[in-house]
N, C-alpha and C positions, 0 to 999 in steps of 0.2 A: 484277735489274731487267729490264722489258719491252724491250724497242727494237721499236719500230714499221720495219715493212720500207719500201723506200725506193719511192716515187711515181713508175711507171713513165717519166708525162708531165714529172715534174722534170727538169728539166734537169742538175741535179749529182743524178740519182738512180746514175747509175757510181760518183762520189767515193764518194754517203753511204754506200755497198754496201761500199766500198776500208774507210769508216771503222768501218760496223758489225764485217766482217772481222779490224779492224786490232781492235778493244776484246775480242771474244770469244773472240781467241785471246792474250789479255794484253799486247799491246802498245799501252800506252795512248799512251805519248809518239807514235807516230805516230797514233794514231787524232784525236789532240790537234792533230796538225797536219795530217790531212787536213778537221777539222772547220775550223780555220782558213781553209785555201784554199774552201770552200764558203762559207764567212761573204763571203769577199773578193769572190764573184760574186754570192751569195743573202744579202744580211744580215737576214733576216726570214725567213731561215729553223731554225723554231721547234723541230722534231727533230733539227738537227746542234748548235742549242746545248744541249737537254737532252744529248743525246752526251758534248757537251762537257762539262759538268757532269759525267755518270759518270767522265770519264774523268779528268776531275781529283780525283774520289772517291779512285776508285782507287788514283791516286800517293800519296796522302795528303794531301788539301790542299782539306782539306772546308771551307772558306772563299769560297774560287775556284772548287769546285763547288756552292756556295748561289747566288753569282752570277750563273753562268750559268746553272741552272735558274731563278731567279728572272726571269732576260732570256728565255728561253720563255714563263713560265708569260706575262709581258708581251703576247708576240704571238698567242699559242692558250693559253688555260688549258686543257688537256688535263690528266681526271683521273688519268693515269698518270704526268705532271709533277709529280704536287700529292703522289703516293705515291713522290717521287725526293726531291721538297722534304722532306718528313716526317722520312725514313731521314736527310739529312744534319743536321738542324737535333737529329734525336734524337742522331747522334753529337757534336755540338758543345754537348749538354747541355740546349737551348735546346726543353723539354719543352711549354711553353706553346705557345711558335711552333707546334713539328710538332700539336699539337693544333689548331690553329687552321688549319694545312693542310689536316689530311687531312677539317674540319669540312668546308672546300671542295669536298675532292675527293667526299665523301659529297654534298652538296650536286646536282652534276652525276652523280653514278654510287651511288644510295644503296644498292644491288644489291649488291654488289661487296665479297666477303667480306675478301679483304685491307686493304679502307679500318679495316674494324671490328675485324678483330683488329690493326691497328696502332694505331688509336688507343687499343683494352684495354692494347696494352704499355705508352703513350705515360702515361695516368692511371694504370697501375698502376706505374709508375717514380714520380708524384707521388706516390705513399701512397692515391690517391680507390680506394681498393679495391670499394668499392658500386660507381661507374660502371664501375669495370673490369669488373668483373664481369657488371653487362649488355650491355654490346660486347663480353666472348668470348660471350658466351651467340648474341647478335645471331649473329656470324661463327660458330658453328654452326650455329644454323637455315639457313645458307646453305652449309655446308662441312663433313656430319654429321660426317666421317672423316678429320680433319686433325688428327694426331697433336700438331702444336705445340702449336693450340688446347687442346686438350684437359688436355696436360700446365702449361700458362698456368693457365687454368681453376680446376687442381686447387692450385696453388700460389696464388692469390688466396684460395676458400676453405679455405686451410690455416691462410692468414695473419689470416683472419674467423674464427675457431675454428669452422670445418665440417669435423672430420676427416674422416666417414665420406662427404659427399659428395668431399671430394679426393680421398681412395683410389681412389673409384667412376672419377672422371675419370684419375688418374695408370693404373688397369689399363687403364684402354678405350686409351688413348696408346701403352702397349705392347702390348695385343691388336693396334692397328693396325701399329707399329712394332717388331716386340719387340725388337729389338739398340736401342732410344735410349734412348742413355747419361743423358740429364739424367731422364728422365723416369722410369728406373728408381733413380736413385739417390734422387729425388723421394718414391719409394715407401717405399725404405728408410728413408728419414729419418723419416715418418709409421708408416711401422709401430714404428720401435724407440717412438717417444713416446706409441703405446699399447702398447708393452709386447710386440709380438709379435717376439722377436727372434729367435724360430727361423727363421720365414721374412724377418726383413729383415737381418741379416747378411749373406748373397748379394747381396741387392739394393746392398748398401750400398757393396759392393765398386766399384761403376760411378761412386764418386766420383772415379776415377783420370780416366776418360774423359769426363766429365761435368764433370773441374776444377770442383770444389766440394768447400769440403770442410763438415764436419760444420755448421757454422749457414749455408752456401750462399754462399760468400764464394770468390773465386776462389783455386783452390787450383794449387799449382804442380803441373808433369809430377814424377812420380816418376823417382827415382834410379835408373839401370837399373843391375844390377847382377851378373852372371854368375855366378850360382850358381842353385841349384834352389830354389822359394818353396814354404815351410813352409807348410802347411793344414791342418796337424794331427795328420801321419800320425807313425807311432810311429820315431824315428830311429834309423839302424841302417847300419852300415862300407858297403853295396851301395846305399845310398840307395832299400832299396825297402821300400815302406810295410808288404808283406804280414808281412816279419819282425818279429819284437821289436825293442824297443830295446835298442840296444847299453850307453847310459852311457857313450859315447865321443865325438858328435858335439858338434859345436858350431853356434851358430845368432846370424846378424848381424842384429840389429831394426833399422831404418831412422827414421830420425826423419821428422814428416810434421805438416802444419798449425800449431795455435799452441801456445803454452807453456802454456797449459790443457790444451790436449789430453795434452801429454806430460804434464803431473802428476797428471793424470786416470786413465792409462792406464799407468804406472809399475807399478802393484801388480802388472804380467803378466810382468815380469820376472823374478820368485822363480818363480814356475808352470812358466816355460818352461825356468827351471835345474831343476826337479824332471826334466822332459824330457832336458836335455843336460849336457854337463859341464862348460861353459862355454856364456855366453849375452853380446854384446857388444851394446853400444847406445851409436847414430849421435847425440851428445848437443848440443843448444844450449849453447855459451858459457857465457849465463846462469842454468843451471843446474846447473851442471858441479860448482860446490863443493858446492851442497846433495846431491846426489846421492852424489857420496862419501862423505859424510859417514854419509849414511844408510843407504847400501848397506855399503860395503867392507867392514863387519866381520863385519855379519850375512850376507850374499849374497858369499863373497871371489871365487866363480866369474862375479862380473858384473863386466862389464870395461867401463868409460865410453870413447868415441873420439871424439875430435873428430871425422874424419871417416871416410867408408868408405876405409879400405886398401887402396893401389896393388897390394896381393900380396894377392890371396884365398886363398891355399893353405892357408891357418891355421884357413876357415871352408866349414863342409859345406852349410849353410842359411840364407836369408835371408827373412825377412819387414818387411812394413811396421808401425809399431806400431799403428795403428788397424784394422789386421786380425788383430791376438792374439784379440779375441773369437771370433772367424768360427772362429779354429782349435781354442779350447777348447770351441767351442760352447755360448757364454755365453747361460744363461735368467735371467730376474727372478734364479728361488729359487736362483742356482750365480754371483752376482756375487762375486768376492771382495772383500769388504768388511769386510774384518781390519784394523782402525787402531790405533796409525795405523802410517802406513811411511814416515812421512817427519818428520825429527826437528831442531831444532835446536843448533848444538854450542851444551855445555854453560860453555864459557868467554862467550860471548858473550852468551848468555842472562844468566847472571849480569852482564855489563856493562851492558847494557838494565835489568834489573831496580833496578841503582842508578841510573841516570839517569832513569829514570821515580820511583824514589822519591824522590827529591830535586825535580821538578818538581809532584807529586800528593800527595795525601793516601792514607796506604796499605790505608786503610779505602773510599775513593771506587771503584765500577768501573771497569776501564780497558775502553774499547770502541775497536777499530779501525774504519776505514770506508776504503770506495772507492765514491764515488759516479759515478763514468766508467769506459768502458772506454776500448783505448789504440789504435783503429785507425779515425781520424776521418775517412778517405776510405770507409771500406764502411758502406753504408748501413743492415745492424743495428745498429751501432756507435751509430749516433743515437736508436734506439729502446732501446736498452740504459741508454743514459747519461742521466745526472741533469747538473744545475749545480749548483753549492755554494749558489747563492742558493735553490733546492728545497730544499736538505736541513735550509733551515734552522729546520723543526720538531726536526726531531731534535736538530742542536746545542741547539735550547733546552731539552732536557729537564734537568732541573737536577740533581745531584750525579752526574753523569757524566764520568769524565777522558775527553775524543775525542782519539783519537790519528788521527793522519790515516795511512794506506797510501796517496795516491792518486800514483802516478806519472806523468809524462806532462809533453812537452814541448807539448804544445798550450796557449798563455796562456787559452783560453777554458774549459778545464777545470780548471784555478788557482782555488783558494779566494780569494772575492773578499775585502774587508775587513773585513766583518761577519765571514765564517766564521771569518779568521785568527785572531779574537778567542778563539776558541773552540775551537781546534785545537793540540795539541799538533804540529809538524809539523820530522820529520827526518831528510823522504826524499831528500834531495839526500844524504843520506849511507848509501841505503842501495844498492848498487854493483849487487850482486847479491841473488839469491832467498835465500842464504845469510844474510847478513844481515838482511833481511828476513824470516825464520823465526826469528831471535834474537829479534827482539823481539815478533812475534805470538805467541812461547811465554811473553810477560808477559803476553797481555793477557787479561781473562776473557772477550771476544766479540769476531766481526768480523762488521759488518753490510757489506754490499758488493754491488754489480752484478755479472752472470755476467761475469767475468772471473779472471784468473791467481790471484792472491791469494785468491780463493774457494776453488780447488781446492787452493792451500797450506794454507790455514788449516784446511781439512776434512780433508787428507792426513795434517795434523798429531795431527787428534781434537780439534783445538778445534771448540767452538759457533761455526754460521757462521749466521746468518742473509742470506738471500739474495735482495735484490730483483731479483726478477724479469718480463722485460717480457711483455707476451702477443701471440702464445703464445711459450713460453718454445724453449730449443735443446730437441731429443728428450730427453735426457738425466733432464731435471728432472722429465718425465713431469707429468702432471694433479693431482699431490695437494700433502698437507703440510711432507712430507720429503721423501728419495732411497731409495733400496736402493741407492746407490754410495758413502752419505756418513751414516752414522747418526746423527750430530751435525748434520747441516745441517737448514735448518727454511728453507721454502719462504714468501714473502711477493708472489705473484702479481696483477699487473693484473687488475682483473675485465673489461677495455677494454682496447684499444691504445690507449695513449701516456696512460691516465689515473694518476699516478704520486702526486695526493693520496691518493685511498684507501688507494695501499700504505702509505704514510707516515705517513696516521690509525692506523693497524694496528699498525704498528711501533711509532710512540709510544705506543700503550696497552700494548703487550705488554711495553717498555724500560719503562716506568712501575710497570708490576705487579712488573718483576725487583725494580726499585730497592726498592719497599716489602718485596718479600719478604728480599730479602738484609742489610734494613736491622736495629743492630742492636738 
């Protein structure tokens, strides 16, 4: 934020000078109390209390700095108050408001490029992607070479399905900046979703520093970890890439982002034991039993760990697993996509298969479903996810057993009364992904939102039919299917957030099974 310098003829223009001083070099608690004693002599004076406002920001207590900038904007509406109001009422969530500010500060200062690209953030956090999109546009005509804009820009029309204009705006972002991290992982992500993975692998890697991770959802700092990061090169006793491989090292994968990603990304683990002679991987809890299960016998050189190892002496090489691509140098036609590789044991299969026979008729289809995902604070999550009262074309199609998969301690993603009618449901008992592979090895299809369960039932080589929102993660790419998942069948938005059409589609397509499989 601005600070206006202090009015030589003021009279506390020595304090405000003491208070600007005290805020810019981070000491806000006194800057807080030299804006105090100015109040005590000047109370109407309208830049010690925006001050004061920063400086309650600052501490965290973006409450009591709305106040006081509100107690400014009172005595001078100054549009550089109205762009202090904006930044807090946007971190208190209160999107309307900061738009009705900065309508203000445009209002007095219609010139002024940071009005218009904050109020593009401000609509583009509501979903108004069209008005977002012409306030960044606005804040370039005024600011050609403003790498944020730019990189904003390209992520509005990524989200309007305009790939190739995004691309255009994500490279001019890094033409202007090339080290920013958001805007080159921005790249990657757009390029892998058409397919060009040779060159967005690299890019993609700047999701570390760019915290995001693959659908742009805040991703954690990675695990540091002392040892040398694997990129491909051939391993060998000296640790130097120009020799052969030895068939002696070993290599610790890092777990990273969500439990889709790891069962997505699972199959690089046999690849990377062709590489080493052991290959160990940092594993979620909740996948821990299915992973053994499917691993040990076939893979005995892959070793599950809870977590990374206070003694690294055991391991030569570390990588993260959403960077095994980057080191096999994964294209379209070299995806491994050998299914399945993830299996359910076969005592518990058989336990599902009687309890499902004894509730169903054993001639009826069994179809799974997840119509929500499971991370109802990030805001794909809401464009991803269906209600049960949506889905309830589907439950109506008739000689279908629905078995429900939908987990989730959210009550508003809970099948309402109508769906329970129509739902087989008995996931309070299923603990882990293990068990839940039991019984998705009963079923003859899973229809489901991108979520975990998609990439189970796909890892598995069941039929997954996969509603998908538009535009979808990279992954799902523009067509029918996958090349990660040969059994999956793609059922895409032709709109954002329009989820009957998919639904019309699905029920003809479930309708056609049933006649066809009928007997």
């Amino acid at each position: 934020m601005t600070l206006s310098p202090p009015n030589l003829s003021d009279p506390a223009a020595g304090l405000y000078q003491k208070a600007i001083d005290a805020y810019y070099t981070g000491r806000f608690e006194i800057a807080s109390a030299h804006v105090d004693e100015i109040l005590a002599h000047t109370p109407e004076h309208a830049h010690a209390m925006h001050l004061g406002g920063l400086s309650r920001l600052a501490l965290g207590d973006a409450e009591a700095a709305q106040r006081w900038v509100m107690r400014a904007l009172e005595v001078a509406p100054e549009p550089n108050f109205y762009n202090t109001l904006y930044s807090i009422q946007f971190k208190l969530g209160e999107f309307d408001d900061a738009i009705e500010s900065l309508r203000r500060g445009l209002a007095l200062r219609p010139d002024f490029a940071p009005f218009h690209y904050n109020l593009a953030c401000a609509l583009h956090q509501l979903d108004a992607l069209d008005q977002a999109v012409i306030s960044y546009r606005r804040a370039l005509e005024l600011d050609p070479d403003n790498a944020s804009i730019h990189n904003n820009l390209g992520f509005a029309l990524q989200e309007l399905g305009a790939p190739d204009l995004a691309e255009f705006h994500y490279r001019r972002a890094i033409a202007l900046v090339p080290d920013k991290p958001t805007s080159r992982h921005n790249l990657g992500r757009m390029l892998l979703a058409k397919g060009q993975y040779d060159e967005a692998w690299p890019y993609y890697e700047d999701r570390w520093v760019s915290q995001q991770d693959s659908n742009g959802r805040p991703c954690p700092v990675p695990i540091s970890v002392s040892l040398p990061r694997w990129r491909g090169e051939k391993p060998n006793p000296a640790n130097d890439p120009a020799q052969p491989c030895s068939g002696g090292e070993s290599l610790l994968v890092l777990h990273e982002q969500g439990l889709g990603d790891s069962l997505h990304f699972l199959r690089y683990l046999p690849l990377a034991l062709a590489r080493f002679s052991r290959v160990g991987y940092v594993c979620p809890p909740s996948l821990r039993r299915l992973y053994e299960q499917s691993l040990r016998s076939r893979w005995p050189g892959i070793v599950l760990l809870d977590s990374v190892p206070a003694d690294l002496g055991g391991w030569d090489w570390h990588c993260p697993m959403m960077s095994l691509p980057l080191a096999f140098q994964t294209r379209i036609d070299t995806i491994p996509a050998e299914m399945p590789y993830l299996y359910a044991d076969t005592s518990r299969a058989t336990w599902w298969r009687a309890r499902l026979d004894d509730s169903l008729p054993r001639a009826m289809p069994r179809v799974g479903i997840v119509w929500a995902g499971g991370h109802s604070i990030i805001d794909f999550d809401k464009r991803r996810s269906l209600t049960s009262a949506l889905i309830a074309p589907l439950l109506n199609v008739s000689n279908i057993g629905w078995v429900s998969l939908q987990k989730t301690d959210d009550d508003a993603k809970r099948p309402d009364e109508a769906s329970k009618a129509r739902l087989l449901d008995w996931t309070d008992e299923l603990h882990h992904f293990a068990e839940t592979a039991a019984l998705i090895e009963n079923l003859d299809l899973v229809i489901s939102v991108d979520t975990s369960v998609a990439h189970l039932a796909a890892a598995m080589d069941k039929p997954v039919w996969l509603l998908n929102r538009f535009p979808g993660c990279w992954r799902w790419m523009n067509g029918q299917g996958s090349p990660w998942y040969p059994g999956l069948r793609l059922f895409t938005q032709s709109e954002r957030g329009n989820w009957g059409e998919v639904l019309a589609r699905v029920v003809a397509a479930l309708q056609e099974e049933v006649v066809r499989q009928a007997p």
